[in-house]
Every structure is written in C-alpha cells, then in structure tokens.
BAMINU-283689 format. One record per residue (C-alpha): chain; residue number from 1; x, y, z. Coordinates in steps of 0.05 Angstrom, whole numbers, plus 5000, padded with zeros to 4 digits. Each point is the difference from the previous one (the first is absolute). Last residue first. Layout:
<atoms>
   chaine   num     c1     c2     c3
        A   NUM      X      Y      Z
...
</atoms>
This chain:
<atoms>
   chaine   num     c1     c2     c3
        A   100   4730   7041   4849
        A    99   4945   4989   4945
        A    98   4992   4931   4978
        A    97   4978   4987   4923
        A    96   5084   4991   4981
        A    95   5000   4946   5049
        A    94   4945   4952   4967
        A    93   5035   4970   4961
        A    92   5061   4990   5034
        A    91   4962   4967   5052
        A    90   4961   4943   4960
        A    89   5070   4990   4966
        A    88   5038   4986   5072
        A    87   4940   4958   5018
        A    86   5004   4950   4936
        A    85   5074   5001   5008
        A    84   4988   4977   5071
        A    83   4947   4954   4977
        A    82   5040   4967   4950
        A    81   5068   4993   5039
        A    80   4951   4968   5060
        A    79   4970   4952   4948
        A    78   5074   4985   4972
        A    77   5031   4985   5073
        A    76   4933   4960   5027
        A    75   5005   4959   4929
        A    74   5082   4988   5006
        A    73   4977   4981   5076
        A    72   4951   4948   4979
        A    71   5048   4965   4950
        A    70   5051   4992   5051
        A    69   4961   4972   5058
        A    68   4972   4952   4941
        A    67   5062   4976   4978
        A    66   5026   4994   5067
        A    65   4934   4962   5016
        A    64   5016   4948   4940
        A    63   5061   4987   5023
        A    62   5080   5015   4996
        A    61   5035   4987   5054
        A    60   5056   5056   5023
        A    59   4998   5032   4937
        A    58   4928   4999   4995
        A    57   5000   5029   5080
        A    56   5047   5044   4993
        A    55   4959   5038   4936
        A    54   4935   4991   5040
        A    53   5026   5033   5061
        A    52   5032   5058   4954
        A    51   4932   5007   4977
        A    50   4962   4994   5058
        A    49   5034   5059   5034
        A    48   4991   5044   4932
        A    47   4928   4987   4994
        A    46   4982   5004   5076
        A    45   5040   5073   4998
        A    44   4962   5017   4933
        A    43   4937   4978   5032
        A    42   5017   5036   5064
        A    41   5007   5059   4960
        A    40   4929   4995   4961
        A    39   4957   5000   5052
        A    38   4928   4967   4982
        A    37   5013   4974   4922
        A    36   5070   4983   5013
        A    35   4990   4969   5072
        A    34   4957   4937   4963
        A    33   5059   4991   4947
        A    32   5053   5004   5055
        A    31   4956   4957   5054
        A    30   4997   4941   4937
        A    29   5081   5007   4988
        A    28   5022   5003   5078
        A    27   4955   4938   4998
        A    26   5041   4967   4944
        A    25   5069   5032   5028
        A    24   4990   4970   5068
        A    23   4980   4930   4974
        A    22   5058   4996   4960
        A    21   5047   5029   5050
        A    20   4969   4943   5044
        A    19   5020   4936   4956
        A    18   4965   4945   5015
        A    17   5027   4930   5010
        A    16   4948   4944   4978
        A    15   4972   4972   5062
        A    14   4971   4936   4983
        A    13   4939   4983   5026
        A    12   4988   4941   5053
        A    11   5042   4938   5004
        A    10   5033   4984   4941
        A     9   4982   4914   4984
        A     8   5051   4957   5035
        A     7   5051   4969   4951
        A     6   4987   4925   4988
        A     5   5069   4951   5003
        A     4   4978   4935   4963
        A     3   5034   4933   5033
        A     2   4992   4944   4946
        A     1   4975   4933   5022
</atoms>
C-alpha cells in the first residue's frame, strides 16, 4: 500500500498584502475631486499629496488602486486648473464694469 502525503486545505481567507500608500493616495484622490468643487485649495493640496503618494506607491508595488489613486488626482488637478481659469476669466470680465 502506497503512503499518499495530503496537504491541509488553507484555513480561512487569505490575506493578500496591501499596500497603504496605495490606499492613501486613492482616497486622498476621491476627497481631492469632492474638495475641488466645495474649496478649491484643499483640493489642490489633496490633489498634489495623493499624487506623489500614488506615484511611490506604483513604483513601490504597482496595482490596480495606485493606478486609480493616480488617475483620480490628475482629474482633481485638471478640474481645479479648469475652474480656476474659469474664475480668473469670469473676473476679468467683469472688472472693467466696477467702479472704484
């Protein structure tokens, strides 16, 4: 009779290892695009913060939430550039009607 050797079945989930710069720069990313349309600055600040995170954290490990942290702070970044030159424009126009 042949001896078989049986490997015990995983107990419980398995923890994949998670990266937390990844997971930083993905929310930092979804607060930054929020923040953008209520105060501008600390969307820029969110933007900018998340986007270095999400930069070390591709190089570090690169993932699908990296990619994602990075994609949504490029958006906050160009909606924020948008509205301020949106703003900037709305003003200069209508500065030459306002008597000092």
């Amino acid at each position: 009779m042949e001896q078989q050797n049986y490997q015990p079945a995983p107990q419980g989930p398995v923890n994949s290892p998670s990266n937390g710069m990844a997971i930083a720069a993905m929310v930092l990313g979804i607060c930054a695009v929020v923040f953008v349309f209520l105060l501008w600055f600390v969307g820029i600040i969110m933007a900018v913060v998340g986007l270095v995170l999400s930069i070390m954290a591709r190089k570090q490990s690169p993932s699908g939430m990296a990619t994602a942290g990075l994609v949504l702070n490029i958006v906050a970044l160009a909606i924020c550039a948008v509205v301020v030159i949106a703003c900037t424009a709305c003003v200069a126009s209508v500065a030459p009607f306002v008597k000092y």
